[in-house]
MIRO-323827 format. One line per field, with one value per residue (C-alpha): residue number from 1; y, z, x. Coordinates in steps of 0.001 Angstrom, whole numbers, plus 524288, in hexadecimal, padded with zeros to 5 digits. Layout:
seq = NUM,... .
v = Y,... .
w = Z,... .
u = X,... .
***
This chain:
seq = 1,2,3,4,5,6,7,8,9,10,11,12,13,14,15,16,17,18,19,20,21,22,23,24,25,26,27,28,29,30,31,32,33,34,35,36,37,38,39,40,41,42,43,44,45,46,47,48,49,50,51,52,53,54,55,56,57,58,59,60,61,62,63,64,65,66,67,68,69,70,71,72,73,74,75,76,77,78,79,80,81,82,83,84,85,86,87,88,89,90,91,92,93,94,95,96,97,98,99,100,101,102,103,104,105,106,107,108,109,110,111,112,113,114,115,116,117,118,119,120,121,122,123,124,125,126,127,128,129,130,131,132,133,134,135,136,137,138,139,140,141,142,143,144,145,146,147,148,149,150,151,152,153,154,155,156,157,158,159,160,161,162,163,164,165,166,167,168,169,170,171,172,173,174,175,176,177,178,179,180,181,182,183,184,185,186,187,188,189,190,191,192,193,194,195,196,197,198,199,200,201,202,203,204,205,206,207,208,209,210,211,212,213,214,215,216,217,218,219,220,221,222,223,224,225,226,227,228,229,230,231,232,233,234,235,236,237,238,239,240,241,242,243,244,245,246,247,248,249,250,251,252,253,254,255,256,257,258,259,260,261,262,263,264,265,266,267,268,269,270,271,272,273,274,275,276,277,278,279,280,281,282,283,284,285,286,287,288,289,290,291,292,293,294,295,296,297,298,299,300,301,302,303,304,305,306,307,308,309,310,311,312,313,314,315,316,317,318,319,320,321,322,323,324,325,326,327,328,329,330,331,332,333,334,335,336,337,338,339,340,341,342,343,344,345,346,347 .
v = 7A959,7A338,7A946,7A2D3,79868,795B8,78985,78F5F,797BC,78AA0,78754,79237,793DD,784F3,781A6,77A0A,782EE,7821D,78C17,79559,794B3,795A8,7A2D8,7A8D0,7A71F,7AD3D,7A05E,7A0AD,79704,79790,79A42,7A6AA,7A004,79A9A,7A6D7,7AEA1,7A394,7A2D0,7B07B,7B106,7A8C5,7B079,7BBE3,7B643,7AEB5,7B904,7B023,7B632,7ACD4,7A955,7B077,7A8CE,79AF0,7A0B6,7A24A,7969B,78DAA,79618,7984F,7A5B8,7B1CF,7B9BF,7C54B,7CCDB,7D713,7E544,7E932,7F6DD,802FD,80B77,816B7,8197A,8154E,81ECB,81DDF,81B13,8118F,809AF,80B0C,80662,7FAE6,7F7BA,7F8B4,7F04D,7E57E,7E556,7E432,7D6DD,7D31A,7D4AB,7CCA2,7C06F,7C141,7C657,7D057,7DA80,7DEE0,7EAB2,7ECEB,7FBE6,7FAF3,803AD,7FEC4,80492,7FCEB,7F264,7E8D7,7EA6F,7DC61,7D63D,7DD86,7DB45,7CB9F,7CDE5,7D46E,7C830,7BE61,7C459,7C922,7BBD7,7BFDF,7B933,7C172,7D13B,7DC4F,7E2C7,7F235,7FAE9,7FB77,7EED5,7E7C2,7EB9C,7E8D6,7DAF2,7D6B2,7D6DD,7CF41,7C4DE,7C2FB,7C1D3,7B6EE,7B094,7AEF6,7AB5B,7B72A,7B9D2,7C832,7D05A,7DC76,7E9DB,7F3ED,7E9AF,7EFF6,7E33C,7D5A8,7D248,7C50D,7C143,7C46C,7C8BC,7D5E3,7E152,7ED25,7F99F,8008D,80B74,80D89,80EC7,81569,81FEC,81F5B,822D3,82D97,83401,83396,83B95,8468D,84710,8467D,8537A,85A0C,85725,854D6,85A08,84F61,84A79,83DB7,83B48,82EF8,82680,81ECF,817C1,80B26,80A18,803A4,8047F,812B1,8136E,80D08,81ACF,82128,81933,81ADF,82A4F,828D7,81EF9,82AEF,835A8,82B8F,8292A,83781,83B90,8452E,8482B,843A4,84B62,84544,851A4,84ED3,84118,84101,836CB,8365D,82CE3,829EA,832A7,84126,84718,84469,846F0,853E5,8536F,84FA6,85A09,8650F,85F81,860EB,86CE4,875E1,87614,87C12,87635,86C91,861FF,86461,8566C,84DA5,83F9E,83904,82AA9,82CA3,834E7,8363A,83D92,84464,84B2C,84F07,85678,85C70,861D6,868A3,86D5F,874B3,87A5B,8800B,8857D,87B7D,879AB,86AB7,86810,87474,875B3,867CD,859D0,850AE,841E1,836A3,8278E,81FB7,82826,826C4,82E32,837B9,83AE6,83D93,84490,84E85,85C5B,85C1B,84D62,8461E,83E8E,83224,822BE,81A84,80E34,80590,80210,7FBC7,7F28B,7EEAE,7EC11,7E335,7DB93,7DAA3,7D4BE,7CBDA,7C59C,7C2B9,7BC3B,7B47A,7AEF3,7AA68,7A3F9,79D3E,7A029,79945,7A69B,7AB1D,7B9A8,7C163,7D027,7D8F1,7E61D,7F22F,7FF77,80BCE,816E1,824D4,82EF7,83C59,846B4,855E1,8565D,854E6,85D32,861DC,866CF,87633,87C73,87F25,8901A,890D7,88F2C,89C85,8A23B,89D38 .
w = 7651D,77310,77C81,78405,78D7D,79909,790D5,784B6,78EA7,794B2,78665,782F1,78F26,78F4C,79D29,7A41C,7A4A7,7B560,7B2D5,7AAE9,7B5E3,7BEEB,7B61C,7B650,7C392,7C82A,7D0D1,7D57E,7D3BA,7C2EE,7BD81,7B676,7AAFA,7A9C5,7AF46,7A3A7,798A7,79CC7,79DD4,791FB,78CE0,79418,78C53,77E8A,77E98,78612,78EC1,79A1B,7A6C7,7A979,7B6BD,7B852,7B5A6,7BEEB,7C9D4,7C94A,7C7FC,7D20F,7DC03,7DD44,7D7D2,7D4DF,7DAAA,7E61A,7ED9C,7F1E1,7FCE6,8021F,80A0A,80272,80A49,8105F,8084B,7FEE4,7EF48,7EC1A,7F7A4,7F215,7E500,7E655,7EDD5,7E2A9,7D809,7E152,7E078,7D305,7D04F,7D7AC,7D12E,7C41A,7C6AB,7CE1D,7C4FA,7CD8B,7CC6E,7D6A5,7DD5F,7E67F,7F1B3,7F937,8068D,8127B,81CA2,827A2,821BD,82DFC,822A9,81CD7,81DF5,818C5,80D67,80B9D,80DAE,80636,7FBF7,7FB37,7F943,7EEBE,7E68A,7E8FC,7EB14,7ECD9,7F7A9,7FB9F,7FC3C,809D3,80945,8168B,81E52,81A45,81CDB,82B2E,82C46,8362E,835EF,82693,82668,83000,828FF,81BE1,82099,8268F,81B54,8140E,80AD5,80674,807BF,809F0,812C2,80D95,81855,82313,83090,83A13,839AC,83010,8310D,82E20,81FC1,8138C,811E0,80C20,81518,81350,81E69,821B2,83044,82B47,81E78,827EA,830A6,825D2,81E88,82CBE,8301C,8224E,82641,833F2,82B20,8240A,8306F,83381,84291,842F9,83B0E,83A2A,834F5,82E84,83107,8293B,82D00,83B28,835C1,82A86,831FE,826C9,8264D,834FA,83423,82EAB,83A08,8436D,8394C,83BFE,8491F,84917,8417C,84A63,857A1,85211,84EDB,85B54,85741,85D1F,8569F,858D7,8593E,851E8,847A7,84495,83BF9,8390A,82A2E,821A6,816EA,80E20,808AF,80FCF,81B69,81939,81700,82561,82AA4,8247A,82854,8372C,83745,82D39,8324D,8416B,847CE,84934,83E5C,8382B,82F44,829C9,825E9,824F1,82073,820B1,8104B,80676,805E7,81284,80FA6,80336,80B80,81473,80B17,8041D,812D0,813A4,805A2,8093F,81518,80E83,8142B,80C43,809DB,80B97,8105F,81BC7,81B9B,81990,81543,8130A,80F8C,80F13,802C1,7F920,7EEFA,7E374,7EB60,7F15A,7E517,7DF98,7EBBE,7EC94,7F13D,7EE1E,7FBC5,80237,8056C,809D3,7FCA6,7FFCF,7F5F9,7F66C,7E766,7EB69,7F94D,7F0F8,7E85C,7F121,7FA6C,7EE8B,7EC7D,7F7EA,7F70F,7EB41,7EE0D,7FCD0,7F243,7E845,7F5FB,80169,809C7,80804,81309,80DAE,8131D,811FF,809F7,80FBD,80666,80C14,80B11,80506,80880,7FC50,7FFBC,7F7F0,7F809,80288,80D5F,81126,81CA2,827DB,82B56,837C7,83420,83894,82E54,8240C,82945,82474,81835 .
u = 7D431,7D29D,7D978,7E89D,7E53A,7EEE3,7F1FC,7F7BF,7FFE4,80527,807C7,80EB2,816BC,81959,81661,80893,7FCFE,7FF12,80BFA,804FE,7FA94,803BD,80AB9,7FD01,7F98D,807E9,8095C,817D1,821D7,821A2,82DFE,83198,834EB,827F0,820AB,82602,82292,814CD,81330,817B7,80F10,80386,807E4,80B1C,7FC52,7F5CB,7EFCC,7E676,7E483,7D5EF,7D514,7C825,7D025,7DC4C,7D386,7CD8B,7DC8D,7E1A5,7D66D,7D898,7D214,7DEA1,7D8DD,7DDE1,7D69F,7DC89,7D42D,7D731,7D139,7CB3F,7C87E,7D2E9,7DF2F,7E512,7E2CC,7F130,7F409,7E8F5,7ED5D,7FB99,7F5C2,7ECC2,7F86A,80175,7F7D5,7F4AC,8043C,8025C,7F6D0,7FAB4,80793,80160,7F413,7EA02,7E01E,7DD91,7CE46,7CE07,7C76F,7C505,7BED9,7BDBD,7C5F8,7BD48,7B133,7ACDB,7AB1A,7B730,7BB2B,7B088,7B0D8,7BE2B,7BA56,7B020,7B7CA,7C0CD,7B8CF,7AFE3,7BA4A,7C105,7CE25,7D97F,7DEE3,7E0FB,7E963,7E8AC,7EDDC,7EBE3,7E53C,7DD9E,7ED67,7EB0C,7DD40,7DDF4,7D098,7CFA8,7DC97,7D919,7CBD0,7D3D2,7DC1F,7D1A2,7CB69,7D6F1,7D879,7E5B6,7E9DF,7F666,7F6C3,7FD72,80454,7FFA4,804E8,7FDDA,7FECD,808C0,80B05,7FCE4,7FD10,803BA,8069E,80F0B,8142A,81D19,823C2,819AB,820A8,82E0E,82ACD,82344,82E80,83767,82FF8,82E9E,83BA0,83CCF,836DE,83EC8,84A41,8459C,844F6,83707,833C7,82529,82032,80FDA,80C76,7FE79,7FA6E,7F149,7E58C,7E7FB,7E32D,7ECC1,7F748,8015F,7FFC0,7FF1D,80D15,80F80,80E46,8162D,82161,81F7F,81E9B,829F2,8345F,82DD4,83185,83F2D,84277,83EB1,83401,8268A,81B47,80DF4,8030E,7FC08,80489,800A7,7F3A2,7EA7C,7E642,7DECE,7E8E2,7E221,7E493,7DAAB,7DF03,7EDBA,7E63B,7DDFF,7EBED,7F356,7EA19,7EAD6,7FA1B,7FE41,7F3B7,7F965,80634,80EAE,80D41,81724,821E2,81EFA,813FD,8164E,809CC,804F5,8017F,80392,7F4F5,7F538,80202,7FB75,7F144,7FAFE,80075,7F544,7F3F2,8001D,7FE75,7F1F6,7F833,803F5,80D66,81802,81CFC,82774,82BFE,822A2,81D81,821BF,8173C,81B85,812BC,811B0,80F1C,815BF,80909,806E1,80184,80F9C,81546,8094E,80944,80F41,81850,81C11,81A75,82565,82144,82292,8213D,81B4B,81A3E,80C1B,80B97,81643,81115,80285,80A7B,81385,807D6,7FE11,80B21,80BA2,7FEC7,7FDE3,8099B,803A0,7FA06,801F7,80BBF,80329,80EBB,8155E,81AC6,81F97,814D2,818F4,81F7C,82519,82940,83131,82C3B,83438,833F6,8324B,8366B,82F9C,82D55,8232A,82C5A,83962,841B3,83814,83A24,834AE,825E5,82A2C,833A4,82981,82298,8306D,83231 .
***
């Protein structure tokens, strides 16, 4: 038995073989009505498009490339990314090819050129700090490659992209912990050349300015996104006098690694110790105690941002270029009120 063709589809849906083209290539402008009765059709025949014959009509390979920094991002940033993509893929019909690189490599934008054209994809997801990166960018749209930026901090009017509120989310979850009491506050602060979680920072510094309070510079730690050196950070600031009552950190990465300092030292959280975290990733609610943190809501951003790119596509007259989402704070066990460091000697 020979397999559906696109013309017994037309057939059974009753409409010209250009609709149910139209239906499989998620064009816009095709009424519900007849979205649903060809789809129907699709399913009742079981009819699979000829990707081969799609790319061909259409001039496109419906293939879109996720290239992202491999060495320095975290596992479950990358993830959420990857799963926010795929949720646009699967609803506008295109398949997904992943690239890792090093960010630091000197070659890193001719591999990512390279990387385009031999794949031959359509266009590509940007995430941090490749969204920031100006020379890749300009080198992109010189060449005329479609892509969309995610957590951009520069140069927003030159391209699509997708952002959250990283200063004011920061700004917030700070202002938290002076709520709770807290004035002796650190902030660990992620790679300098991630400006989105730079943004971080200035949003700490921004509640520490506005509530009047003293910020020490031996207090403010440079880490790498990573565990390990939440861990480095933690040992510099917990194993000192005096030391903070509260950690605010640019990840949850690097909050779990403070924490696993402050239990080796006996520190109790939260009784002795506030830790707080950004991200609010599996890892937050995973952690012992459970870590407050700022939820952003990295599978949506992937999506919307994948969106908007296949829909400059589809209308590239489009003049909606960015999407914003709002961070929310999640308070969990690993922060309480702040106490005067002597009074746990006399508890």
């Amino acid at each position: 038995m020979s397999s559906p063709t696109i013309d017994d589809v037309a057939k059974q849906a009753k409409v010209s073989i250009k609709t149910v083209s139209r239906v499989v290539n998620r064009e816009p402008n095709v009424r519900k009505e007849t979205r649903e009765k060809v789809q129907h059709a699709i399913d009742l025949l079981g009819y699979t498009p000829n990707l081969s014959a799609r790319r061909l009509a259409a001039k496109r390979s419906f293939l879109v490339g996720l290239v992202y920094d491999n060495f320095h991002a975290t596992s479950a940033y990358v993830v959420n990314v990857q799963c926010g993509v795929m949720a646009s893929c699967s609803q506008s019909g295109y398949e997904l090819l992943i690239h890792p690189l090093n960010v630091d490599n000197a070659t890193l934008i001719n591999e990512v050129i390279d990387f385009t054209h031999r794949s031959q994809v359509d266009c590509l997801v940007l995430p941090p700090p490749l969204s920031d990166h100006t020379h890749l960018c300009n080198q992109l749209a010189a060449q005329n490659i479609p892509f969309v930026r995610l957590s951009p901090v520069f140069n927003l009017n030159d391209s699509l992209y997708v952002q959250t509120n990283d200063r004011s989310a920061a700004f917030d979850m700070t202002m938290k912990l002076i709520e709770l009491g807290h004035r002796d506050i650190a902030f660990v602060a992620g790679r300098p050349d991630h400006y989105a979680v730079s943004e971080r920072h200035l949003g700490f510094v921004d509640a520490m300015q506005s509530a009047a309070l003293p910020i020490r510079e031996e207090w403010i730690k440079i880490g790498a996104s990573t565990f390990d050196s939440g861990k480095d950070c933690g040992v510099a600031l917990l194993n000192n006098t005096p030391r903070p009552t509260a950690i605010f950190a640019g990840n949850d990465e690097m909050a779990a690694g403070v924490m696993s300092i402050a239990h080796s030292l006996g520190i109790r959280i939260p009784k002795d110790l506030s830790v707080a975290g950004f991200d609010d990733s599996d890892l937050a609610r995973q952690s012992w105690p459970a870590l407050t943190s700022v939820r952003q809501p990295v599978q949506a951003m992937a999506k919307a941002a994948a969106d908007l790119l296949f829909l400059s596509l589809k209308t590239p007259s489009n003049t909606d270029l960015s999407r914003c989402f709002a961070c929310e704070i999640i308070l969990r066990d690993s922060t309480g009120p702040a106490i005067k460091i002597n009074e746990t000697a006399n508890d």
